[in-house]
Every structure is written in C-alpha cells, then in structure tokens.
C-alpha positions as a Markdown table, in Angstrom:
| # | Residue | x | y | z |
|---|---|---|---|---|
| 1 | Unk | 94.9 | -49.2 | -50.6 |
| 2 | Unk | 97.6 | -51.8 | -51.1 |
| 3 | Unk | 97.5 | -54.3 | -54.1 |
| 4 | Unk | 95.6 | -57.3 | -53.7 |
| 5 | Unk | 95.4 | -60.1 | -56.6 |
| 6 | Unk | 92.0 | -61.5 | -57.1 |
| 7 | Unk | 92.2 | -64.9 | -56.5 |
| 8 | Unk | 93.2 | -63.4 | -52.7 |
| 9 | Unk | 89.6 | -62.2 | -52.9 |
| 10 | Unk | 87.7 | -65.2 | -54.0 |
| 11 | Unk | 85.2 | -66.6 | -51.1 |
| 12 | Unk | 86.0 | -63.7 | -48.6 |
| 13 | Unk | 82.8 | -62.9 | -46.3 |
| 14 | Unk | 81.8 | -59.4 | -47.4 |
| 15 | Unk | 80.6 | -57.1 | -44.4 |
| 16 | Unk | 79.2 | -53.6 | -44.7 |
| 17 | Unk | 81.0 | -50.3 | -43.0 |
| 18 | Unk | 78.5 | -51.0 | -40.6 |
| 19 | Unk | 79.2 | -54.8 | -39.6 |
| 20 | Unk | 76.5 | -56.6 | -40.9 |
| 21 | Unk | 77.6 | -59.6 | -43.1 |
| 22 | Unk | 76.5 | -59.4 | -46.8 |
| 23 | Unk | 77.6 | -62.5 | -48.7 |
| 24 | Unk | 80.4 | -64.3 | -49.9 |
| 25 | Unk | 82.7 | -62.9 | -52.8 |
| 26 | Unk | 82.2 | -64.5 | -55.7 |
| 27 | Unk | 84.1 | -62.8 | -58.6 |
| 28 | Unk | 85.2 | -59.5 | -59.6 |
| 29 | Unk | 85.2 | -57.6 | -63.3 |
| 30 | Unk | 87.7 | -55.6 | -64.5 |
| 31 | Unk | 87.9 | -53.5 | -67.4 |
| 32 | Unk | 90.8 | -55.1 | -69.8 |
| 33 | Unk | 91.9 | -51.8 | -71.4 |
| 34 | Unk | 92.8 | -50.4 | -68.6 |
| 35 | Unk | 92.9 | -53.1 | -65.7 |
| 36 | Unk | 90.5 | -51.2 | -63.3 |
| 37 | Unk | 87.8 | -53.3 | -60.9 |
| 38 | Unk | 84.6 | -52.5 | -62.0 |
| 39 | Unk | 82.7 | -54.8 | -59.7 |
| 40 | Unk | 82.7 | -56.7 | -57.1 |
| 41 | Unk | 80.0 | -60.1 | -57.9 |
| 42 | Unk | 78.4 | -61.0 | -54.7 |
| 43 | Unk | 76.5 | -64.4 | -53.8 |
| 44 | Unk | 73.9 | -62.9 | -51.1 |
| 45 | Unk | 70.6 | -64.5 | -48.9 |
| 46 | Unk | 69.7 | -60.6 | -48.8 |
| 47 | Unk | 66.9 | -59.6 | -51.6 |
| 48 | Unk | 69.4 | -56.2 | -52.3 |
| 49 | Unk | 72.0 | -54.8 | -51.2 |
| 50 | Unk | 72.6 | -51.3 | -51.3 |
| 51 | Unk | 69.3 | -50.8 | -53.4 |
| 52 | Unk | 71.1 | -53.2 | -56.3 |
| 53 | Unk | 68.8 | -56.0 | -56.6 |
| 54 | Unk | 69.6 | -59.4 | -56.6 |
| 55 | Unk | 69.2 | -61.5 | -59.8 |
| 56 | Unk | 67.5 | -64.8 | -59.3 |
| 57 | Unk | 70.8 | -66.5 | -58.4 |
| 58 | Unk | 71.2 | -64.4 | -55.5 |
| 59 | Unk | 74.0 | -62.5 | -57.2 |
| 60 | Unk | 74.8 | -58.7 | -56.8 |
| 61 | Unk | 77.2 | -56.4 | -58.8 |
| 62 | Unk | 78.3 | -54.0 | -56.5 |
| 63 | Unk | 80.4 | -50.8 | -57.9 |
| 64 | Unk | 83.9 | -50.6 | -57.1 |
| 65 | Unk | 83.7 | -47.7 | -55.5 |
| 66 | Unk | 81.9 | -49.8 | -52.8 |
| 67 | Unk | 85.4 | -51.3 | -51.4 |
| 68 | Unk | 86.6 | -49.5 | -48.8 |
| 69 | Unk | 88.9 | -52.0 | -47.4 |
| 70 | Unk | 90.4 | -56.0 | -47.8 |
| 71 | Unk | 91.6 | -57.9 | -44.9 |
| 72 | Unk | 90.2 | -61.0 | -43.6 |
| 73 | Unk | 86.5 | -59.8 | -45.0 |
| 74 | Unk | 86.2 | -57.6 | -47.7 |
| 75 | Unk | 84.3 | -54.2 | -46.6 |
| 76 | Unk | 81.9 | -52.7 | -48.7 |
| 77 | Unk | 80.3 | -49.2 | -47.8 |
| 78 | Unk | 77.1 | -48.1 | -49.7 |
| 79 | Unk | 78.0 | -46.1 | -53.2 |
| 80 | Unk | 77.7 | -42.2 | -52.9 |
C-alpha cells in the first residue's frame, strides 16, 4: 500500500470489504518506537464492529491489520 499521512485519514467514512458503512475515522495510534499503525479509532452508531465492542462513546479500536485499502473511504476487512 502506498503512504498515506494521517491527517489524510481524519473523518474518512470507513466501509467494510463488504460495502456496508461502519463509521467515521476518528484517529489512529501508532507505536513511537517504531512508527507502525496500531489502530485505527472509529466513531460508530453500530453496538460492535467486527466483535470489538464499542465503548460508551461509540468508539472502536480496530487492529491495523483491518486496513485493506485508503481512497475516498477507508476499507476495513474483519481481522483473521
């Protein structure tokens, strides 16, 4: 995947592999030793996504493994 730089991220509609729309992205996390996206933070209506549950803000940490792609939407596909 080509580099993208985070604040290119920030409020992207996040869709699954399979089209449905899962939120809006709302941050990432990286690890600071060595740079690498940990999660992707995801403001969501849904109750879980992916089996990750929702905290009370409607916020889900997906695993970076979940991106599988970045255009207009970010596309997530369930972790293996």
């Amino acid at each position: 995947m080509p580099q993208v730089l985070a604040n290119e991220l920030a409020e992207k509609r996040v869709l699954s592999t399979d089209g449905r729309e899962l939120g809006i992205l709302h941050n990432v996390t990286l690890d600071v030793a060595s740079g690498s996206l940990e999660t992707l933070v995801v403001e969501t209506d849904h109750s879980e996504l992916f089996g990750i549950e929702a905290n009370a803000d409607g916020v889900v940490q997906l695993p970076a493994e979940t991106l599988d792609g970045v255009s207009d939407h970010v596309i997530v596909s369930p972790p293996e």
